[in-house]
N, C-alpha and C positions, 0 to 999 in steps of 0.2 A: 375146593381148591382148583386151579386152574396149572397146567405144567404145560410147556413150549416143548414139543419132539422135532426142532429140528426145521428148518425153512426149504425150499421148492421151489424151480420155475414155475413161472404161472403166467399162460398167453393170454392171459387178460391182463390182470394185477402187474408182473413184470415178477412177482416174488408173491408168494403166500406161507405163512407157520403152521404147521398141523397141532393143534393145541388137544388139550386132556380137559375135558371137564371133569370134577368128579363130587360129590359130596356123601356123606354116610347115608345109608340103605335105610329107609324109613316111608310108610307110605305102602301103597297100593301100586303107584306108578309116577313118573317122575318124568323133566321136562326141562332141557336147558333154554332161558328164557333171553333175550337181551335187545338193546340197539340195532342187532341187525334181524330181528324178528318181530320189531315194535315190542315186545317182553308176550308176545301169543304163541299159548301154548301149541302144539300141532307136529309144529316142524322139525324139533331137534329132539326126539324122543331119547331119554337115556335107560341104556339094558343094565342089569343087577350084574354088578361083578364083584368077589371078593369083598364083598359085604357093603359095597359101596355103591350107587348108582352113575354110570360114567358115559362118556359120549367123546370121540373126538371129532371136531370141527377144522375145515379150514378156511383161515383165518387172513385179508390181508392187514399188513400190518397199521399199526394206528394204535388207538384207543378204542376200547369197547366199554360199554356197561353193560354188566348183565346178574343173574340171579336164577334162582328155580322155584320152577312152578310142582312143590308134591302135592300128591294128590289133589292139584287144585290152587291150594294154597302158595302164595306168594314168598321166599326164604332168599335172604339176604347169603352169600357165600361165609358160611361164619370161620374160615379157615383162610381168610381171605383178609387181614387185617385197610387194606386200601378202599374207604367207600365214598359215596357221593351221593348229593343230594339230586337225583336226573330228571330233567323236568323238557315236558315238551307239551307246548300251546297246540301243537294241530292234531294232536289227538288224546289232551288233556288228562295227562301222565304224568305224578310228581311225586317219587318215592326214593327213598337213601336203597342203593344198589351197589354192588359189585362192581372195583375196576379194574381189566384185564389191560395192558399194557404190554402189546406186542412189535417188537423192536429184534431185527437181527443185529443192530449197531453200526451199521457205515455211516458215515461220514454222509459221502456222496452217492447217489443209489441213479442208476439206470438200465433198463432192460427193454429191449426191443421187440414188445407187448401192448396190447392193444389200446391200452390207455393212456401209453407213452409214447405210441406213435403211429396216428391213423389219419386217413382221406376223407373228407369230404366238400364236395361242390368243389372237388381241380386242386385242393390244396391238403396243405400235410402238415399235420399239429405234433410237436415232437416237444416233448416234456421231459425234465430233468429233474429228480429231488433230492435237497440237503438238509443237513439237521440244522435245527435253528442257530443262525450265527456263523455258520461256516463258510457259507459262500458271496463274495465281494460281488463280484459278475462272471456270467457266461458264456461263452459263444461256440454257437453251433458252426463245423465243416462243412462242408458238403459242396462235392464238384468246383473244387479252386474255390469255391464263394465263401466268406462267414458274413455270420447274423449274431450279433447281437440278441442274446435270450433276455425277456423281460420277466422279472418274480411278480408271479400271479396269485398267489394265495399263500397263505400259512394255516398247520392246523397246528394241535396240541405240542406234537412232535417233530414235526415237518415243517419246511417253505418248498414251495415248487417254482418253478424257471418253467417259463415257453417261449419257441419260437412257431410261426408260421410259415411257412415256406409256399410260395407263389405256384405250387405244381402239384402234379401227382406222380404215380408211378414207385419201380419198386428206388431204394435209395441208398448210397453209401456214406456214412457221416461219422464223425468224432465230435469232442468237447473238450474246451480248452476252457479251466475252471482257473481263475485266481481267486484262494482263499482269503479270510479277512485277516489273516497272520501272514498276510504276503506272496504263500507258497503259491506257485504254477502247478496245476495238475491237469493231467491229458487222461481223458477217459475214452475208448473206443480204439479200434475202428468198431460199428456195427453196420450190418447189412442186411436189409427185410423190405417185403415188400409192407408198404402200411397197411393197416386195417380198413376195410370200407362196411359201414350198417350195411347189415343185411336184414332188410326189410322193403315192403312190397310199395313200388316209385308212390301209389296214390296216396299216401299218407301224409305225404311232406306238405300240400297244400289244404291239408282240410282246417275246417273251424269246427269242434263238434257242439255239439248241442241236447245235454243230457236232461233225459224225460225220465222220473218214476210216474208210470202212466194210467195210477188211480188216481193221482193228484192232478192232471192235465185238463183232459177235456173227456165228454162224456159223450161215447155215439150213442150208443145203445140204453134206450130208455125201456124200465120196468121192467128191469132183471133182477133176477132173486141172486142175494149176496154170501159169500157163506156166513159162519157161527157168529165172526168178531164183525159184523155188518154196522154195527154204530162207531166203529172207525174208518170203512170203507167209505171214499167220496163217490167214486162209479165211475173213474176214469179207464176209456180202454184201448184195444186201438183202433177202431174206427173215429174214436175221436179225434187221436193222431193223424188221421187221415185228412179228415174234414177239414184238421186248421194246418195242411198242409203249406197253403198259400202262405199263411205265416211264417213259417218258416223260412221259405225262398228268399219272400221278400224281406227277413232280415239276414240271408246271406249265408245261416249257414252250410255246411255242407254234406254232416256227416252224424249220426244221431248213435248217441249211447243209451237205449233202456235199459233200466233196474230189472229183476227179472219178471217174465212174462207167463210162467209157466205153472202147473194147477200145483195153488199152495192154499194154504189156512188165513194168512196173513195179508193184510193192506199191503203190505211191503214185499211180499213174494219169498223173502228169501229163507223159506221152509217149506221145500218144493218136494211134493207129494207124487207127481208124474213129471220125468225130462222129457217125453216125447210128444207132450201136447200142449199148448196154449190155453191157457185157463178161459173156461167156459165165460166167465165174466168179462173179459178182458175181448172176446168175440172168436174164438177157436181158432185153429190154424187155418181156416177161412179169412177171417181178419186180418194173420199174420200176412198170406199170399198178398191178398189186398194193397196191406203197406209195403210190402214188398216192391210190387209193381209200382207204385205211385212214387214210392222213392228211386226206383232206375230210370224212371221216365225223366227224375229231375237231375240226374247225376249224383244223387246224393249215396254216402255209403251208411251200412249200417251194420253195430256192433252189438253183440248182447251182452247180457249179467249173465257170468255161469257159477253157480254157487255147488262146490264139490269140494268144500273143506267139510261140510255135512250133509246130512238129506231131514228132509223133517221126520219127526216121530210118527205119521200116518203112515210112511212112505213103504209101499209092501212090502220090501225085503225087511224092514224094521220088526214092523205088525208079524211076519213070519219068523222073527226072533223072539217075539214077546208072545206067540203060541207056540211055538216047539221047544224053546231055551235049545239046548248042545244039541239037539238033533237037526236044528235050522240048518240049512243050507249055505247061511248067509249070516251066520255067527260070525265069520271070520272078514267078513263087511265092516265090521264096527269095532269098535273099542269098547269090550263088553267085559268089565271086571268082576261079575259074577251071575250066579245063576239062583232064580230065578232075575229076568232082566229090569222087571218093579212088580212092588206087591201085590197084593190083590185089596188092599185097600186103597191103592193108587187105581186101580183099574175099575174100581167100583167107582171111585169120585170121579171118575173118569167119565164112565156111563152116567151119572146124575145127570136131574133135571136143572141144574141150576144155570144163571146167568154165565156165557165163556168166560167172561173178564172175572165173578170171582171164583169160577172153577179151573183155570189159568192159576191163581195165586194160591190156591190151596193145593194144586202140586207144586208149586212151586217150594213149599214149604218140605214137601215130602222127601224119603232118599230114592236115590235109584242106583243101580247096577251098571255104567256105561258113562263114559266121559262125553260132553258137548259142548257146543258153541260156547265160550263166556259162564258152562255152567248151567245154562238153559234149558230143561228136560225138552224141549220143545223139536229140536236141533242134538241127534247124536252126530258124536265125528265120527266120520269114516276111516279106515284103517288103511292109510296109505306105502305100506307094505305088502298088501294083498295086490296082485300084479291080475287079478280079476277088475279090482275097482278102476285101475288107470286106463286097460281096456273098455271099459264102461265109459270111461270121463273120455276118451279117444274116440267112441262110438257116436254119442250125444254131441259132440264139440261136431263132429265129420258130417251129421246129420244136419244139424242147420246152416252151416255154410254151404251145402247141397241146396237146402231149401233158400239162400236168398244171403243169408247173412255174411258180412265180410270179415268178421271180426269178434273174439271173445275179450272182457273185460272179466278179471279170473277174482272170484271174490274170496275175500281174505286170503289173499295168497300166502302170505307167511306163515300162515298155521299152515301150510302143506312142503313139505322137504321140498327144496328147491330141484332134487335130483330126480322123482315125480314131476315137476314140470319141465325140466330138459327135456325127458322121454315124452310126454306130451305132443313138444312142440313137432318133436321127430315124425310124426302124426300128421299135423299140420300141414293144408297146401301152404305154398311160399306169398302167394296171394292175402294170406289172413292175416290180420294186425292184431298183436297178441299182448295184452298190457296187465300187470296184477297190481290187487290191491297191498303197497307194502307201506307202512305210514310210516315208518324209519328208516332208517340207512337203506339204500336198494343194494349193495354190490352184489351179491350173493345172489339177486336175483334178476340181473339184468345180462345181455349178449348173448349165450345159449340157455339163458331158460326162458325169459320175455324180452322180445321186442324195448320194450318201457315198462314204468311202473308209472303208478296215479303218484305225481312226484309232491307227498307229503314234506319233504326237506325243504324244497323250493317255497311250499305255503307255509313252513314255519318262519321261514326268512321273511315271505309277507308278511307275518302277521305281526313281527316284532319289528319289521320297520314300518310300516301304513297305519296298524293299527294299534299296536302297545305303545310303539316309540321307543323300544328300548336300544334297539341300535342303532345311527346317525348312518350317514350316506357311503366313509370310509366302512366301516363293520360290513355293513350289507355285500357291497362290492367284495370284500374277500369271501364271504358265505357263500354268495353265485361264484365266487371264481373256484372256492375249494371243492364245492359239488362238481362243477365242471372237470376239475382233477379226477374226482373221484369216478365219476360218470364216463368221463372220453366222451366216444361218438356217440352211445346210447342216450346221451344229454336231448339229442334235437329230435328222440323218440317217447320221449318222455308224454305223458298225459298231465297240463297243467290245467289247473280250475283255482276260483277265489273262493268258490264254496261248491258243495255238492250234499247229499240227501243224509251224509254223518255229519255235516257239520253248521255253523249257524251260518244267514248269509252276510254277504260282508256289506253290503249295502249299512247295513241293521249294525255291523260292527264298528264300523267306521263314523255312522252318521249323519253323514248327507252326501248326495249326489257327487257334489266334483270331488270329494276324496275318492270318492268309488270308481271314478273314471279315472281319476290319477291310476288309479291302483290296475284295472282296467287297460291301461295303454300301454304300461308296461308289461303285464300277461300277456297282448295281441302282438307287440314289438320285441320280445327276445324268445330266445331260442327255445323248443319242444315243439308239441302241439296241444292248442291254444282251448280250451272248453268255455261252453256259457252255460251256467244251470237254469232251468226252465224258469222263467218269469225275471230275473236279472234284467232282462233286458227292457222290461217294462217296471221298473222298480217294485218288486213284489218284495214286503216286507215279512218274517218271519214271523210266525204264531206260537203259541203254545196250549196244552191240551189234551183233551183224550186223542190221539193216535196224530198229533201235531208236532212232536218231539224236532228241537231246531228248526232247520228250514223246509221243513215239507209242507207249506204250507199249501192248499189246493189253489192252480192258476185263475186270475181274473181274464173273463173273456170280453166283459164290457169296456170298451173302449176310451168310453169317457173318465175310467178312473185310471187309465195309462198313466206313466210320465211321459209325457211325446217325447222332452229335448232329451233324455237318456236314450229312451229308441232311437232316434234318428243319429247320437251321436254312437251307439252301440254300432248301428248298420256300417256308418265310417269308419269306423275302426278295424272292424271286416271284412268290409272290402278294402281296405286297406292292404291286412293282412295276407288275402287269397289274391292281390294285384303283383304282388312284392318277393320275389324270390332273396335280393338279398335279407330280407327279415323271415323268411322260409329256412334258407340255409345260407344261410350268408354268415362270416366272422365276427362276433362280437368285441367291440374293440371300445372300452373303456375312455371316457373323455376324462370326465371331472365327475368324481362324487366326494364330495365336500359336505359336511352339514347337512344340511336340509335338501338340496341339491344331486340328483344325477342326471349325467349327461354320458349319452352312449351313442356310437355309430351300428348299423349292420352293414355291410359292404360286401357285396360278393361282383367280382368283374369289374364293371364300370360304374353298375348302381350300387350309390349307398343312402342311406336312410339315417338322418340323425334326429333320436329320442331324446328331447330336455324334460325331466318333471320338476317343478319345485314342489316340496313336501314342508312345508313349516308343522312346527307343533302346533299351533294354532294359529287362525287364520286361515285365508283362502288359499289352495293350491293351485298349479297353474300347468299345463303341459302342452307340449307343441312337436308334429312329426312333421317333418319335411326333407325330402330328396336333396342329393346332390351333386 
């Protein structure tokens, strides 16, 4: 069951509800799962109380879905009569869950907090919200002036009002609301200065450009790979080095790799040492290397920090799985009994057999310790021990010493969001600090990340470019109610049409001009803008031993380019890094009708207006031009 204790200022939200989760005591261990954690375990551990497992969360108000994860397992709130069938395309989620439904009940709500009234690029975004149906129009005060508020989105519960105001600074304002029953209502006076992103100037113009870099290019010829070597391609980073030039010349500026560091895995992310650069990959020799080659070019660079687990090699592991409760580093992990696996797991373990099926026959096995998705491979870390955060503080400190500008935090939501506020505390103010959250961000955005890899944003692509399920009006509220929900952390966001989880959209869409359709709008509204390696050369998705969605390995041969998608990718790029009002400039809605949107960015004197047409079928068509 879920119970409401009660609402709160909140300088973010303007208001938040401290809610009760709770369900009966069953299980080993237990996990409030929901919307705002993508439903992954990690993040919301719930303690044994009074026979019950319980957790209190705080909550901004809305709609939630959610459920629990015991022991693993997946459990619907059964005390909980409200459910839904919750489904989401971009991280392909579709199961009957829990609905939490938190409302303090005003009519008309506003609080002068960060989401409802903040700076950026000289001006000041001040937001109103009313329950659905109550508000006719309303106009903002301020300094003898009103403005006229335009309703910029609805959710379940809510419609919001914005106005824009022409300045900055701090501001004293009211609201003068006429109800759709007639009545005048004045709300205010408030006074505050607004909120301004606090994040490091270089980020606003970059384009990034994300490398998992077994799949890229290959410097280093006739290295030994490790165990799962018939899924490794041999990409490293002297490769990344080499096809430098490419990069430039198509524009981008700022590189995100998967992670780099000694694991087991093509994919790295069962990292076995954080303080060294995988021997494959070309050692921290390498890394310096790319280093240098990237400051020479201006470009910035961000890494994968994977510290929701550590692989099952990884020595502090190994020294739980030979001492059990005498380890040092028992209280590292999430270790629900002892011994940590059997010794018939550790015998298949030592066998002669092939990785791939000595891989599946523990997979098969039990083990003592909670991981990634369940994966023996990957235990989680216990992000309660104030050792590990010093650890994740240490590792993060060290390579932005060595070169790096920025950590991309994998799987973020499986780790308490209050673990990565402390974190960031850590952090030079220099670092761009972004997590992986593939649902709702609130919870983890403004003092815990920078941004998130804005999952919300590519669900809205995918149901209008590529499903077709919502028309041009739909869309337009979806961006406009993220934007609600987001504030200023909106134009820190990390946007991509695909990346290394998911398939690419070339492949989903169908043919080139949708892709660029899709494409132009990524490069032209607001966050910051990603290309995954080979996009831009239309590299189509595979399937496969160690192929899974788009990881498909890059083509370096020329001749099977798509030229005119490159040369119109490079355009679209320079476009983007020319243009400050589409950096940070006001999003201001034309027409989206149908198949149709049309949108301005405008900051100062420049403005930039985006036309796309989108037909269900048929050709689409798009056009940016200044004015």
């Amino acid at each position: 069951m879920y119970k409401t204790f009660g609402f709160e200022y909140d300088w973010r939200f303007g208001r938040v509800a401290l809610v009760e989760f709770s369900t009966p005591l069953r299980g080993k261990w237990a996990y409030l799962v929901g919307s705002f954690n993508a439903f992954n375990e990690g993040s919301f551990r719930m303690e044994p109380r009074g026979g019950r497992w319980t957790i209190k969360v705080r909550l901004p108000e809305g709609v939630w879905h959610y459920g629990f994860s015991i022991g693993g397992e997946f459990e619907r709130d059964g005390e909980n009569p409200r459910e839904e069938t919750y489904r989401r395309l971009s991280y392909k989620f579709k199961r009957d869950v829990s609905v939490a439904v938190i409302d303090a009940g005003d009519w008309i709500f506003h609080a002068p907090s960060t989401t409802y009234v903040y700076t950026i690029a000289g001006r000041t975004h001040v937001l109103l919200r009313g329950k659905h149906g109550v508000i006719k129009w309303a106009e903002l005060k301020t300094g003898g002036e009103t403005f006229r508020m335009r309703k910029k989105a609805e959710s379940e519960l809510f419609e919001y009002f914005e106005v824009v105001l022409p300045r900055e600074g701090e501001i004293e304002y009211s609201f003068e609301i006429l109800t759709l029953r007639g009545k005048t209502v004045e709300l205010g006076p408030f006074r505050t200065a607004p909120y301004k992103p606090d994040a490091p100037d270089w980020v606003f113009d970059r384009v990034f450009y994300q490398i998992m870099p077994d799949r890229f290019a290959v410097g280093i010829r006739g290295k030994t790979l490790p165990l799962e070597g018939e899924f490794f391609h041999g990409g490293d980073l002297k490769g990344i080095v080499e096809h430098i030039d490419h990069l430039e010349s198509l524009g981008v500026n700022a590189l995100y790799l998967t992670p780099i560091f000694e694991s087991m895995t093509y994919h790295g992310y069962d990292i076995v040492d954080y303080y060294h650069v995988a021997s494959r990959m070309g050692g921290d020799e390498a890394f310096e290397e790319l280093v240098n080659a990237l400051k020479e070019r201006g470009m910035k660079l961000v890494l994968d920090g994977v510290f929701h687990h550590t692989s099952f090699f990884h020595p502090w592991f190994q020294d739980v799985i030979r001492k059990g409760e005498e380890s040092e580093y028992r209280d590292f992990y999430r270790i629900t009994g002892f011994p940590v696996v059997s010794n018939e797991f550790v015998e298949a373990l030592k066998s002669d057999e092939p990785w791939v099926e000595k891989y599946t026959k523990l997979k098969g096995m039990d083990w003592n310790y909670e991981g990634f998705f369940s994966v023996w491979l990957m235990p989680r870390l216990n992000h309660d021990n104030p050792a590990v955060r010093e650890f994740v503080v240490e590792v993060m400190e060290h390579w932005l010493r060595e070169g790096a500008d920025g950590w991309r935090l994998d799987v973020a939501h499986g780790v308490p969001p209050d673990f990565w506020r402390r974190v960031r505390r850590g952090m030079p103010a220099t670092a761009y600090l972004f997590g992986e959250v593939m649902d709702d961000a609130r919870l983890w955005i403004l003092d815990v990340f920078h941004g998130t890899m804005n999952y919300p944003l590519y669900e809205l692509l995918l149901r209008f470019f590529v499903e077709r399920e919502i028309d041009a009006e739909e869309f337009l509220n979806g961006l406009e109610l993220l934007s609600a929900r987001l504030g200023p952390a909106e134009y820190l966001m990390y946007n991509f049409l695909d990346n290394h989880d998911t398939e690419r959209f070339i492949d989903l869409v169908g043919d080139e001009r949708r892709y660029l359709c899709a494409l132009t709008f990524l490069m032209t509204y607001k966050g910051i803008p990603s290309i995954f390696y080979g996009d831009e050369i239309g590299l189509r998705g595979q399937r496969g031993p160690g192929l899974s969605v788009g990881r498909t390995p890059m083509i370096w041969d020329s001749r099977k380019w798509n030229g005119d998608l490159l040369e119109a990718t490079k355009r679209l790029i320079a476009l983007r890094k020319k243009s400050r009002a589409i950096q940070l400039g006001a999003f201001v809605p034309v027409k989206f009708e149908g198949d149709e949107i049309v949108y301005d960015r405008v900051l100062g004197d420049e403005g930039v207006r985006v036309v796309i047409t989108y037909p269900k079928s048929g050709e689409c068509s798009f056009e940016v031009r200044f004015f």
